[in-house]
N, C-alpha and C positions, 0 to 999 in steps of 0.2 A: 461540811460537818455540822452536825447540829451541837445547837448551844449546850446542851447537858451535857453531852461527852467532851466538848471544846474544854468547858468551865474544871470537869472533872481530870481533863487528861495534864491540865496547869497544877493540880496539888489541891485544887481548892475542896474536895470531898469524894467521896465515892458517887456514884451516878443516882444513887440513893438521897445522898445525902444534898447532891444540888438540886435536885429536884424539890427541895423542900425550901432549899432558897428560894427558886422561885417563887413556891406557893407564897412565904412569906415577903414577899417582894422588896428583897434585898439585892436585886438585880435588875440593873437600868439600864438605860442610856446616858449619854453624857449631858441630856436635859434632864435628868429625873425620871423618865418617865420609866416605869415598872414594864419589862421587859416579859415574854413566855417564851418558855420551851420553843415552841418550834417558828420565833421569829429569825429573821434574815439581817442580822446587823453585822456590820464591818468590826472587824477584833478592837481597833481603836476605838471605837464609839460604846464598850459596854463596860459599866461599873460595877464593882461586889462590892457592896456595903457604902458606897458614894467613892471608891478608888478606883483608878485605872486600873484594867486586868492586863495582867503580867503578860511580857513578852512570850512571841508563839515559839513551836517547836524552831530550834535555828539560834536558842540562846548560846552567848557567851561572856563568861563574866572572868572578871578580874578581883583574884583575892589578895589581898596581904596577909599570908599565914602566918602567926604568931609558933614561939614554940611551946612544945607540950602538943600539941594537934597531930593530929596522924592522916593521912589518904586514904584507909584503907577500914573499911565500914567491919576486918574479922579480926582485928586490932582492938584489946581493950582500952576502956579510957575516952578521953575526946576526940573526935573526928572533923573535919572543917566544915563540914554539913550543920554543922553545931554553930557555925559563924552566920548563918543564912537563914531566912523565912522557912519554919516548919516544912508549909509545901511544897519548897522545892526540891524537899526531901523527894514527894510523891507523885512528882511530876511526869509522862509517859511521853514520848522518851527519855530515861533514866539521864540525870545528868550527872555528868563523871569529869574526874579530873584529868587534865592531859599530862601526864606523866606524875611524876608523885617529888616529894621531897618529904623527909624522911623527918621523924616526930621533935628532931633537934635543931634542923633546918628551917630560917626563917626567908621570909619575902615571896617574890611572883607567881602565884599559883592562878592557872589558866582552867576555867573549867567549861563544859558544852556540851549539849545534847545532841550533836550534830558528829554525828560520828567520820563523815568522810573530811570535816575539819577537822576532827580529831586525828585522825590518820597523817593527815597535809602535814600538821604541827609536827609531828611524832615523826616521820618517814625520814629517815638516813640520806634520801636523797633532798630535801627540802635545805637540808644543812644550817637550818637555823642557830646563830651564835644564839650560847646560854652564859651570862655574864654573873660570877657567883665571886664574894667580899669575902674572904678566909682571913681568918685570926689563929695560929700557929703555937704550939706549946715550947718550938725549940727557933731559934734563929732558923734561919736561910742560907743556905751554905753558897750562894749562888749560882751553884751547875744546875738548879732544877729548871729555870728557863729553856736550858738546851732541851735537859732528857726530854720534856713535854712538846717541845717542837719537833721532834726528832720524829716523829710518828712510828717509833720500834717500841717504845716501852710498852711493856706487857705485865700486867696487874695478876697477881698469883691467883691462879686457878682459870685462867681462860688461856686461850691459845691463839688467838687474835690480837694483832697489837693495835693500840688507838691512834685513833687520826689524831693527828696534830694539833696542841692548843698553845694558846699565847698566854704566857705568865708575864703582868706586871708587880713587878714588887712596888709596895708603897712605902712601906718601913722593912725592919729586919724583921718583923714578925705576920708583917699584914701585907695581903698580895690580894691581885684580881684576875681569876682564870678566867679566859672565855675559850668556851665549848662548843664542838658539833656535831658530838653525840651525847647519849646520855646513858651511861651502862648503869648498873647498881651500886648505886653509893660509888658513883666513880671519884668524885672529888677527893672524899675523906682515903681512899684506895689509892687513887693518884701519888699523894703528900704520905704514906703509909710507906709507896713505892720506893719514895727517896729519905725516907728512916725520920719523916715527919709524923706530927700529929695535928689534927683540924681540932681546936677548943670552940670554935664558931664559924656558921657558914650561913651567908645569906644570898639569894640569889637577888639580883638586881635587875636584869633584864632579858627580855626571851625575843631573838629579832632586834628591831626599833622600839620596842615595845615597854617600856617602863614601869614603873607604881607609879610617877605623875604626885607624889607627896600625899599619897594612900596609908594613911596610918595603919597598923596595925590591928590586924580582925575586923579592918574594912573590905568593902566588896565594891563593885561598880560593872554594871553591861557596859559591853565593850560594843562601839559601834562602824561604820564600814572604815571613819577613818582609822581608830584605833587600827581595825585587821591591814589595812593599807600599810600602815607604819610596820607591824610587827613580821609582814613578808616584806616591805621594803618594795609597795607597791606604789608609793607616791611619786605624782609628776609633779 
């Protein structure tokens, strides 16, 4: 692939507009030296403005969503694209989040242009645990452990019952479910189910996968060990 479209298809300008990088030779190598269009350099070796150019098609990053943010770019208001560099707004392949969590929901938001990873993550058979920190408006009656293991309970308006999760209670008000599906707003529907209410919900871990002490409206690539851990591929 040649360099102007490489440079372009990262976010850094239209094919117009890198081209004019070059001319102004704002595009090197990793000695300095002023780079052209149709040279042959390895992705690692070429700088935009004296910085390393951003990871290739095949990214994946790790966000901490704050709330107030939203998944979904027809949503008004802030969206988590809004936590990240301009260009990766404009990146080709579009990079998208792998499932969403809803504009009230805080913690692990997994995003990637790599779409048959995106699929991996997402697919019913992968059965990756989703580990989400619920804070409660009413006590814990404690039968909700059973009904959630039970794999029969049925959330009003579908007709499928969910697979089976594990409720720990921590206090009378705060509990930690882990998931192996992910239906729509199933948590807050879940705890709805058994005549609760969700005042906060954070998810904590997707797989092995953690925030690692990722502050909030931080981001970070995620690298093979990170995806190792999060499938639960390590020897």
């Amino acid at each position: 692939m040649k360099l102007v479209r490489l440079i372009a298809n990262l976010g850094y300008g239209s094919r117009k507009q890198v081209a004019a990088m070059f001319r102004e030779g704002r595009i090197t190598d990793s000695a300095g030296e002023v780079l052209y269009a149709d040279d042959r350099v390895d992705h690692a070796d070429v700088r935009v403005d004296g910085a390393p150019l951003d990871p290739p098609a095949g990214l994946v990053l790790m966000l901490h969503k704050p709330v107030g943010y939203t998944c979904s770019t027809r949503d008004p208001g802030r969206i988590v694209s809004d936590l990240l560099p301009l260009r990766f707004r404009l990146r080709s392949p579009t990079l998208s989040t792998v499932g969403r969590l809803d504009r009230d929901t805080t913690g692990l938001l997994l995003m990637t242009d790599d779409g048959a990873l995106l699929h991996r993550i997402i697919s019913p058979k992968s059965k990756l645990a989703k580990v989400y920190e619920v804070r409660l408006a009413r006590d814990l009656r404690g039968d909700e452990g059973a009904a959630f293991a039970s794999g029969t309970l049925m959330l009003e308006s579908e007709t499928t019952p969910l697979a089976p999760a594990a409720l720990e209670t921590l206090d009378s008000r705060h509990a930690r479910l882990t998931l192996t599906e992910g239906r729509y707003h199933q948590v807050r529907r879940m705890f709805a189910a058994v005549g609760n209410h969700v005042e906060a919900l954070h998810r904590s871990c997707i797989g092995g996968l953690g925030l690692g002490g990722l502050a909030e409206g931080q981001w970070r690539q995620l690298d093979v060990g990170d995806l190792a851990r999060l499938f639960g591929d390590e020897n």
